[in-house]
C-alpha positions in Angstrom: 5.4 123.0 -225.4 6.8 120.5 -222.6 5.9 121.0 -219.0 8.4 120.1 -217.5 7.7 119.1 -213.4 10.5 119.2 -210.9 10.3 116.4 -207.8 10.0 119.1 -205.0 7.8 121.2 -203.4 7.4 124.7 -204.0 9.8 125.1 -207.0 7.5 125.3 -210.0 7.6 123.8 -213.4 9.4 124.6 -216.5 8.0 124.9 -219.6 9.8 124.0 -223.3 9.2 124.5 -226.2 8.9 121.5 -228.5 11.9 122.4 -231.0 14.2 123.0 -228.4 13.8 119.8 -226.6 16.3 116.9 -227.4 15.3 114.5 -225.0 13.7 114.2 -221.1 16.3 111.1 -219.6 15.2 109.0 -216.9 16.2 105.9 -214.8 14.0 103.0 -215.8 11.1 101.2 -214.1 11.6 97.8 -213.7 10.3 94.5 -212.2 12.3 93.2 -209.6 13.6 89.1 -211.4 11.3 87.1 -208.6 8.5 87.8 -206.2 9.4 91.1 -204.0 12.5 92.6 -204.0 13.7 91.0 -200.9 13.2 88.4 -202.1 15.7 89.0 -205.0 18.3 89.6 -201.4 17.6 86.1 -200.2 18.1 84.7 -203.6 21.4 87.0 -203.9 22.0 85.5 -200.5 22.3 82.0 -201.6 23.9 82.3 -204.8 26.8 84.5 -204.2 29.0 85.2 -206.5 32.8 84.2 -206.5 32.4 83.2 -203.0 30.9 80.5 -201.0 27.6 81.5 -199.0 28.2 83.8 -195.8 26.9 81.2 -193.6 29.3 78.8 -194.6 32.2 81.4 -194.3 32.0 81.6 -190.9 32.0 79.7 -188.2 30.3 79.8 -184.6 32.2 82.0 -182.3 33.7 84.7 -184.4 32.6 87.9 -184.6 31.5 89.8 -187.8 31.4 93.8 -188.6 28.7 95.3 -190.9 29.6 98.3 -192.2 25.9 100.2 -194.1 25.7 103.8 -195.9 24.4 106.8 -194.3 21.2 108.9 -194.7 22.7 110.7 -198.1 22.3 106.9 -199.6 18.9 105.2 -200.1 20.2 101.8 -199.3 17.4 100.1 -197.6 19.5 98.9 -195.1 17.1 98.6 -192.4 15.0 95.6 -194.2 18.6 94.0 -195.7 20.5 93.7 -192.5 17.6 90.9 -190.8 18.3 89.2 -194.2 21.8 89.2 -193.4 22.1 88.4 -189.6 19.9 86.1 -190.7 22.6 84.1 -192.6 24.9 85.1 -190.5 22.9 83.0 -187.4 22.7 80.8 -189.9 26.8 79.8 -189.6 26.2 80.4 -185.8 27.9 84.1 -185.2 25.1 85.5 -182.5 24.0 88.8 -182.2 26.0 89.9 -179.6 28.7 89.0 -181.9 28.0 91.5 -184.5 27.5 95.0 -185.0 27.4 97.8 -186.8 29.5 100.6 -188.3 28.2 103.4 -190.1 30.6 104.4 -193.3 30.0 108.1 -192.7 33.1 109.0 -195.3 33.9 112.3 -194.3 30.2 113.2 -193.6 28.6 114.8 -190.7 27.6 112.2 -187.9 24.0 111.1 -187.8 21.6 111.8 -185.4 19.6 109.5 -183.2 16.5 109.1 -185.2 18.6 109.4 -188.5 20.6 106.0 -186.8 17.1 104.3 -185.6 15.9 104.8 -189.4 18.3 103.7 -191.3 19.1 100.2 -189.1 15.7 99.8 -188.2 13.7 100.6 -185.3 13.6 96.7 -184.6 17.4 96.2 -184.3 19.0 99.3 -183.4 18.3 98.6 -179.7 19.3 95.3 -179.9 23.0 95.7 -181.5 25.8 97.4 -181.7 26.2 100.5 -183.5 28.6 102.9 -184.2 29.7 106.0 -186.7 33.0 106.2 -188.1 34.9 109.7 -187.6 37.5 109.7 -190.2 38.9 112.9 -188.8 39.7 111.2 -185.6 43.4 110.1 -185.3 42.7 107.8 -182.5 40.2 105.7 -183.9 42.0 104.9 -186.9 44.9 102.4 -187.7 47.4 102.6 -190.6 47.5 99.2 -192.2 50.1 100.1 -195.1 50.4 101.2 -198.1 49.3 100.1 -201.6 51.3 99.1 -204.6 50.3 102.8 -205.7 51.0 104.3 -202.8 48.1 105.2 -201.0 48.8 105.5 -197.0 46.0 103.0 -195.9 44.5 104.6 -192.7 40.8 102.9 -191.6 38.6 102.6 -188.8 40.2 100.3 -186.1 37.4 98.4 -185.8 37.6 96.3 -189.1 40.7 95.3 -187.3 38.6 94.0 -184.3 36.3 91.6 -185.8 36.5 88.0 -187.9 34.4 89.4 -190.7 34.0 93.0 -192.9 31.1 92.5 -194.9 29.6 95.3 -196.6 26.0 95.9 -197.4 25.6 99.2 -199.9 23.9 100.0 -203.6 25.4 100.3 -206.9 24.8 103.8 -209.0 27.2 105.5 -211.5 29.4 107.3 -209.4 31.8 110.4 -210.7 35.0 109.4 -208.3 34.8 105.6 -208.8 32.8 104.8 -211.8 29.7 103.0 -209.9 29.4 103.4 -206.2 29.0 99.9 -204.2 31.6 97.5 -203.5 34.7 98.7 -201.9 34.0 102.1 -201.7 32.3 100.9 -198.6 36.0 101.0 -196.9 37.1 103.1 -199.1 36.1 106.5 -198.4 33.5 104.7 -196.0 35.6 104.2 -193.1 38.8 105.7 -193.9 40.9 108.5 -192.6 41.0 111.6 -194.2 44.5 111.0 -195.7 43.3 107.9 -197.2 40.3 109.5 -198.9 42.2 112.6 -199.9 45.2 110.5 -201.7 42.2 108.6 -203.9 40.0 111.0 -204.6 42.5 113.4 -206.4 43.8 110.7 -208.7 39.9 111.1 -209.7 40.5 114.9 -210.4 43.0 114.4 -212.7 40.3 112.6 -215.4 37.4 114.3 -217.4 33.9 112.7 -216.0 33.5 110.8 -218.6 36.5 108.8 -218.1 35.6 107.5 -215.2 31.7 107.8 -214.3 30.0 104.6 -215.1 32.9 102.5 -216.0 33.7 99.4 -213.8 37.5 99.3 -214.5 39.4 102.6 -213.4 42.2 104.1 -211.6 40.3 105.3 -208.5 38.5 102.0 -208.3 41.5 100.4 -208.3 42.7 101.7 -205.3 39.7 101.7 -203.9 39.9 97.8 -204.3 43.0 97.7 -202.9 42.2 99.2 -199.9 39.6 97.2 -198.7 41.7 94.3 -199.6 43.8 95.2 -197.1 41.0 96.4 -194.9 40.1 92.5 -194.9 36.2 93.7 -196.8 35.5 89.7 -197.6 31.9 90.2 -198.7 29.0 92.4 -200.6 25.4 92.5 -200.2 24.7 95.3 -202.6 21.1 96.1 -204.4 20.3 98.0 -207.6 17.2 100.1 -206.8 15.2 101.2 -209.8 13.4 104.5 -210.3 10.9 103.8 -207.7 13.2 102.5 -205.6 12.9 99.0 -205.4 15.2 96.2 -205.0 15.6 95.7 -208.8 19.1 93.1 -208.6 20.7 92.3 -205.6 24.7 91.0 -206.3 26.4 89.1 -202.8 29.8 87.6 -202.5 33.2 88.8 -203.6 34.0 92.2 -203.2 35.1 93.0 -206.7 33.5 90.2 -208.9 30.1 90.5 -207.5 30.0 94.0 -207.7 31.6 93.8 -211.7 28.2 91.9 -212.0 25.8 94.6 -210.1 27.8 97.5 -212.5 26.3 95.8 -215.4 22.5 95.8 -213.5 22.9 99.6 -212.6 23.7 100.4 -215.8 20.4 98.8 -217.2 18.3 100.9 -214.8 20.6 103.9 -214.5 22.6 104.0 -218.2 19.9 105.9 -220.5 21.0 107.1 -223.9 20.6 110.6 -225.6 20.9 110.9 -229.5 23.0 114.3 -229.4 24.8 116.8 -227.1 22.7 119.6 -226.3 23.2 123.4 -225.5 21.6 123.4 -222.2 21.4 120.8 -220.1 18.5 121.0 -216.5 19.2 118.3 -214.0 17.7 118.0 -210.9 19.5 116.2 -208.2 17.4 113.5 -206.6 18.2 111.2 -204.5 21.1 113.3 -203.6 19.6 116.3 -201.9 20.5 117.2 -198.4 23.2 119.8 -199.3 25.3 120.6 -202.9 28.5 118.2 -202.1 25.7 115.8 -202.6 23.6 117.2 -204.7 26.7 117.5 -207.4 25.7 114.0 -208.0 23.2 115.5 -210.6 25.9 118.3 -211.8 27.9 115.1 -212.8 25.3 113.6 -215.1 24.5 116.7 -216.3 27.7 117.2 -217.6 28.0 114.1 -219.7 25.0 115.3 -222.4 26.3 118.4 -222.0 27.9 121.1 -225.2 31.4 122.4 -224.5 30.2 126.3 -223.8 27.5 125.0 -222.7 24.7 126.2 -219.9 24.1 123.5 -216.9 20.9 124.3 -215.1 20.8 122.5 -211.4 17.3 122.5 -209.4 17.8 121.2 -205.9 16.4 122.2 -202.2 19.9 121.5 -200.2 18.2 122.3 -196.8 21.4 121.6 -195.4 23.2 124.5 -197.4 26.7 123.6 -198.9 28.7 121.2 -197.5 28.6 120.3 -193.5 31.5 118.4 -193.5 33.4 120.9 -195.8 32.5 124.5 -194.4 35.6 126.5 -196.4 34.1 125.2 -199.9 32.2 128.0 -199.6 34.8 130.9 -199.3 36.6 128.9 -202.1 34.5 128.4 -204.4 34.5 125.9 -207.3 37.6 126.8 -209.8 39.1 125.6 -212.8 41.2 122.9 -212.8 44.2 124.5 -213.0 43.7 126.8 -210.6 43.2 124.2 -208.0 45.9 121.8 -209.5 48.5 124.8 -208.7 46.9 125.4 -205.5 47.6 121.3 -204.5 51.1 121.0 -206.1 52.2 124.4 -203.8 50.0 123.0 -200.6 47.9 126.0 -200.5 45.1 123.4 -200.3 45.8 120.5 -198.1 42.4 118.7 -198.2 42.5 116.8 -201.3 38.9 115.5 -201.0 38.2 119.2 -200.9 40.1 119.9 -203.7 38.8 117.1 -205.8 34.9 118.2 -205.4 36.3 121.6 -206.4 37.6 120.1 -209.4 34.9 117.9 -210.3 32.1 120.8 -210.0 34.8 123.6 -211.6 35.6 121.4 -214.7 31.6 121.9 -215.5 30.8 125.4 -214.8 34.6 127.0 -214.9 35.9 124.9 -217.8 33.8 123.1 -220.1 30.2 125.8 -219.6 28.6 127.9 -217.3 26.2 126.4 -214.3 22.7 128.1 -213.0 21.5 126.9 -210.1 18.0 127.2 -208.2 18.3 126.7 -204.8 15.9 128.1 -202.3 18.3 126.8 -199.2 21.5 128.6 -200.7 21.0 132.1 -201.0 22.0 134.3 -204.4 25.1 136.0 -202.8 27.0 132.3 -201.7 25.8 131.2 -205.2 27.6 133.5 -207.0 30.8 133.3 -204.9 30.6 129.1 -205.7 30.6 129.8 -209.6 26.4 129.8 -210.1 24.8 132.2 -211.4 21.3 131.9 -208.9 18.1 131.9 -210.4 14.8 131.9 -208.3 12.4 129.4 -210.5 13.1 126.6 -213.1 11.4 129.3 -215.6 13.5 132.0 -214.8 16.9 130.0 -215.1 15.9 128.3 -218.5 14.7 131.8 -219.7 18.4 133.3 -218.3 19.9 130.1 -220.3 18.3 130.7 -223.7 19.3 134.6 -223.2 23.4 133.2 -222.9 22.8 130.2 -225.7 20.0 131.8 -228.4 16.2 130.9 -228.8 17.5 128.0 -231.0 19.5 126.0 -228.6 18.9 122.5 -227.9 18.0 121.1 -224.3 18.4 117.5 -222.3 16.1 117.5 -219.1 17.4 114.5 -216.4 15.5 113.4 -214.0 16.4 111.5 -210.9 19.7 113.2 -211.9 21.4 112.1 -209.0 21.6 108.5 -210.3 21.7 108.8 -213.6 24.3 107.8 -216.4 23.6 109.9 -219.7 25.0 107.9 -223.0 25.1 109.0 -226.2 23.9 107.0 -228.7 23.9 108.6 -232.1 20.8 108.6 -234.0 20.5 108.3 -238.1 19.8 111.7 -239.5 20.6 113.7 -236.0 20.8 117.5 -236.9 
């Protein structure tokens, strides 16, 4: 038997028996190239890539915008932006020249101490910072439209400033193949048309089309918008299982970040030898509520048997979806339901829909989902598509009754970041 231990408080383990279990996937450990991890920034810092150093793009007197992830991310922002400013003084653009804009998506604001964490107690006082609001008409400007057409709608700011540079972290992402890199603009600090129009061209492809590869349609746009956006240059990190700064990747916006896809992929791309009948994911880092927390439902799908039983372990103190409220009445539904729903307008919030898609493709289409969830009680559960369970035990035991004693099970851990490949092994059964 496995024991099987769950990263949060109060939830209890799960036990497995040995014949059952395929494989327990996890990101790796790793040592960050030289000295500390930020020290791996300032070396990023000084060999960018594609791009001459930041302190030699710019020039004293101009003004430069940083745009940083919010609390759903665990970039370490506050000890990479003095690293930054740094370089930044460095080509002689002063404080008082800079600031800050939080790339909130369509997420709900941050609070004040959420704000002082994430810049940094040090700086937060002593710079400018602000939150974007992509559901606010007058902060935005519509820049044009790209060769795809996608209405281009972002944050006036970027608009306001000399330089865009974006400091973020690089994971496997279900929308646009590895987070990082543009996405920064785009959903970061676009309008909600924007983010709806790239985002469903997502929901039109399986997964595992286009989580964890570099080159893809959404990314594509996503690129293009940014260029637009005038996003000049990256600071992103690869954090490792214990998050640390395992590779830092600076400079252009799409080659750079080509380069930090391949070093996420070494910590976060972890091969299982077979599909499996019932696959348990928990959902860390991405925890604060289930539009988050899907994260781990994504991974968990890739491992996962068509008829299939997804089990999803996850606190979500902050419910469903804050920024999303109507998810709940909705539900997540098969794809064609919500692809009729779109093409007659019945659903006007194509991020919305998307996230429907992506979640109803796994437990609608392709399997069935469990969920334990102590912040999201049975009866909203069941009207999302889940079928609640109150332990890890009980929903593994519920599992095995829908799949029989002999099914096969993939545990993930850190299932929020991780990118499940299967690599077949000789003699699999």
């Amino acid at each position: 038997m496995t024991r099987i231990a769950f990263p949060y408080d109060g939830f209890g383990d799960m036990v497995i028996p040995d014949e059952n279990l395929l494989a327990v996937l996890a990101p790796r450990t790793a040592t960050p190239p030289t000295g500390t991890d930020l020290d791996e920034v300032r070396r990023a810092l000084t060999e960018p890539i594609a791009s001459p150093r930041l302190k030699d793009m710019v020039k004293r007197g101009e003004s430069a915008l940083l745009l940083i992830d919010d609390n759903t991310r665990n970039t370490p922002a506050a000890r990479m932006l003095p690293l930054v400013l740094e370089e930044l003084a460095a080509g002689g653009v002063q404080l008082q020249d800079t600031a800050i804009l939080i790339a909130l998506g369509t997420h709900r604001p941050m609070t004040d101490a959420e704000v002082e964490e994430k810049v940094g107690a040090g700086l937060v006082g002593r710079i400018r910072v602000f939150q974007h609001d992509a559901h606010d008409e007058s902060g935005l400007a519509h820049i044009g439209v790209t060769e795809h057409g996608t209405d281009v709608w972002v944050n006036k700011l970027l608009l306001e400033f000399d330089h865009v540079i974006a400091l973020g972290h690089i994971t496997p992402h279900r929308v646009a193949g590895f987070s990082g890199g543009a996405k920064m603009v785009q959903p970061g600090v676009s309008g909600v048309v924007t983010t709806g129009q790239t985002h469903w061209i997502s929901a039109l492809y399986d997964g595992a089309e286009i989580m964890g590869t570099v080159d893809n349609p959404v990314r594509r746009e996503m690129n293009a918008v940014a260029k637009k956006a005038g996003l000049s240059f990256i600071v992103n990190v690869i954090l490792d299982r214990e998050e640390r700064i395992y590779r830092c990747v600076c400079g252009d916006p799409e080659k750079a970040h080509a380069v930090g896809c391949e070093a996420s992929r070494e910590i976060f791309g972890v091969p299982f030898p077979e599909y499996a009948d019932i696959v348990v994911t928990d959902t860390f880092p991405a925890d604060s509520e289930l539009w988050q927390a899907a994260k781990g439902i994504y991974a968990g799908d890739l491992p996962l048997k068509r008829g299939g039983v997804l089990i999803t372990v996850t606190p979500c103190p902050e419910g469903v979806a804050q920024g999303h409220p109507e998810l709940v009445e909705i539900g997540y539904l098969p794809f064609s339901d919500v692809k009729e729903m779109v093409d007659r307008n019945e659903m006007e919030d194509l991020t919305m829909a998307a996230h429907i898609v992506h979640v109803g493709r796994i437990i609608r289409d392709k399997g069935r989902g469990i969920m334990v969830c102590p912040c999201i009680d049975d009866a909203t559960s069941k009207k999302l598509g889940f079928i609640p369970a109150s332990t890890p035990q009980e929903a593994l035991d519920i599992a095995f009754s829908m799949t029989g004693s002999d099914a096969t099970v993939i545990v993930l851990q850190n299932g929020g970041d991780l990118l499940p490949i299967h690599e077949p092994r000789r003699n699999a059964r």
